[in-house]
C-alpha positions as CSV (number, residue, x, y, z in Angstrom):
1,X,89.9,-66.0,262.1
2,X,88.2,-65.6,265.3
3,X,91.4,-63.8,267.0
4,X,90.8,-61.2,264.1
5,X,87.2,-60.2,264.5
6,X,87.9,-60.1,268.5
7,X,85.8,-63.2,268.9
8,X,88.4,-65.0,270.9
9,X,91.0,-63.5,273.2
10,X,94.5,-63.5,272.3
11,X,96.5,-66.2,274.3
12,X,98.6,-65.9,277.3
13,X,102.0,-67.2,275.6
14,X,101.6,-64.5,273.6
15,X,101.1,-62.2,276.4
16,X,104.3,-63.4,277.9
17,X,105.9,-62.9,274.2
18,X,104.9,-59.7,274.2
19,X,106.5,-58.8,278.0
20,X,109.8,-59.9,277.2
21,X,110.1,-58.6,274.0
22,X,109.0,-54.8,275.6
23,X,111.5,-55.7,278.5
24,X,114.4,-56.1,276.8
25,X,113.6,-54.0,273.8
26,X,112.1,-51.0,274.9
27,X,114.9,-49.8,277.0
28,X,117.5,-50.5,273.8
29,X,114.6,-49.1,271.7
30,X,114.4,-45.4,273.5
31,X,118.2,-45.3,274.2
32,X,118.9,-46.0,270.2
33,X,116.0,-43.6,269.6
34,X,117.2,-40.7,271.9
35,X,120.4,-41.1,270.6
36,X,119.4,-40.9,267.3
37,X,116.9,-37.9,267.7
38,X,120.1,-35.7,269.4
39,X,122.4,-36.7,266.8
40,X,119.7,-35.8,264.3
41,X,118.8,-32.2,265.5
42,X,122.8,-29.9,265.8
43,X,120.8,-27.4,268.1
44,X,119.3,-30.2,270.9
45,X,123.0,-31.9,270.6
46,X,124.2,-28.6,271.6
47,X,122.0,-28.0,274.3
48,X,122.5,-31.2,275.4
49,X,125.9,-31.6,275.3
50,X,126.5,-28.0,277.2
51,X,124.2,-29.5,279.8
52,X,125.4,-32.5,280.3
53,X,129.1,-30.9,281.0
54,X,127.8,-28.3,283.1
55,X,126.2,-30.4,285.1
56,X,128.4,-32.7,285.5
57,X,131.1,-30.3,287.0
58,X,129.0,-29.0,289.2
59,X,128.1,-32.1,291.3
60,X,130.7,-33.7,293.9
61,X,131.4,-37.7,293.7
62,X,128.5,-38.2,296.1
63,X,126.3,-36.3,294.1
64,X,127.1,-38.3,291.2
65,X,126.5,-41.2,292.6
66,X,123.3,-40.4,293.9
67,X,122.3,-39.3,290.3
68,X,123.3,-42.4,289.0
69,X,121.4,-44.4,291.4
70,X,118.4,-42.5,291.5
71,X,118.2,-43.3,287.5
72,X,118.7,-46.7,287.9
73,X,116.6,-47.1,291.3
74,X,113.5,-45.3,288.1
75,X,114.5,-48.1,285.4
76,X,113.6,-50.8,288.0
77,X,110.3,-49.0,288.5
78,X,109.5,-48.8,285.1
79,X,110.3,-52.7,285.0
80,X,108.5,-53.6,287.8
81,X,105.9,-51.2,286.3
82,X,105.8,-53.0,282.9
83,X,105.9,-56.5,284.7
84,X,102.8,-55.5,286.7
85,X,100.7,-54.8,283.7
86,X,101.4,-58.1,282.4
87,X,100.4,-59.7,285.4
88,X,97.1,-58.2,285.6
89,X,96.8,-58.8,281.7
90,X,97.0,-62.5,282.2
91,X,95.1,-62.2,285.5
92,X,92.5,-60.7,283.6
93,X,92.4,-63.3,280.8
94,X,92.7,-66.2,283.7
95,X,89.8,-64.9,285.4
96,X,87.7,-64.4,282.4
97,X,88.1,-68.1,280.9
98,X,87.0,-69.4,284.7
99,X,83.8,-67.4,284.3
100,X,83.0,-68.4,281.1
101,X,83.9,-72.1,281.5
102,X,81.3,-71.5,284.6
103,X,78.7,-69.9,282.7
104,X,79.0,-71.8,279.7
């Protein structure tokens, strides 16, 4: 009862839970979602459809590439991102039972 009136912290294998389910999930998660939300909407599949083409004839093989890349190079970001916030979440919860075990 204590974890529900904030008495007690919640515990770091629940932590790491919580990063691996947001790692693998949340990048299924917003594709389904996006997916879903064009499909949903005929005007925004249109427009993103028409984009999509047009832009894709435009750029050379390199270009491509590079566009590709650069896309992938921001998902690794956003998992190291996610990953670091974790960290410092368990950091934090580390540091804080050493100072109380100190203290108390």
């Amino acid at each position: 009862m204590d974890f529900l009136i904030f008495k007690s912290f919640i515990s770091t294998e629940a932590l790491i839970f919580f990063y691996y389910m947001g790692a693998v999930t949340l990048p299924f998660g917003i594709w389904y979602f996006t997916s879903w939300f064009v499909k949903k909407f005929e005007i925004i599949q249109l427009i993103y459809e028409t984009g999509k083409e047009k832009l894709w004839n435009i750029l050379t093989p390199t270009q491509k590439t590079k566009y590709v890349l650069v896309f992938a190079i921001l998902f690794l970001f956003m998992e190291l991102f996610w990953r670091m916030l974790f960290e410092f979440l368990i950091a934090y919860m580390q540091i804080r039972d050493a100072l109380y075990n100190v203290a108390g």
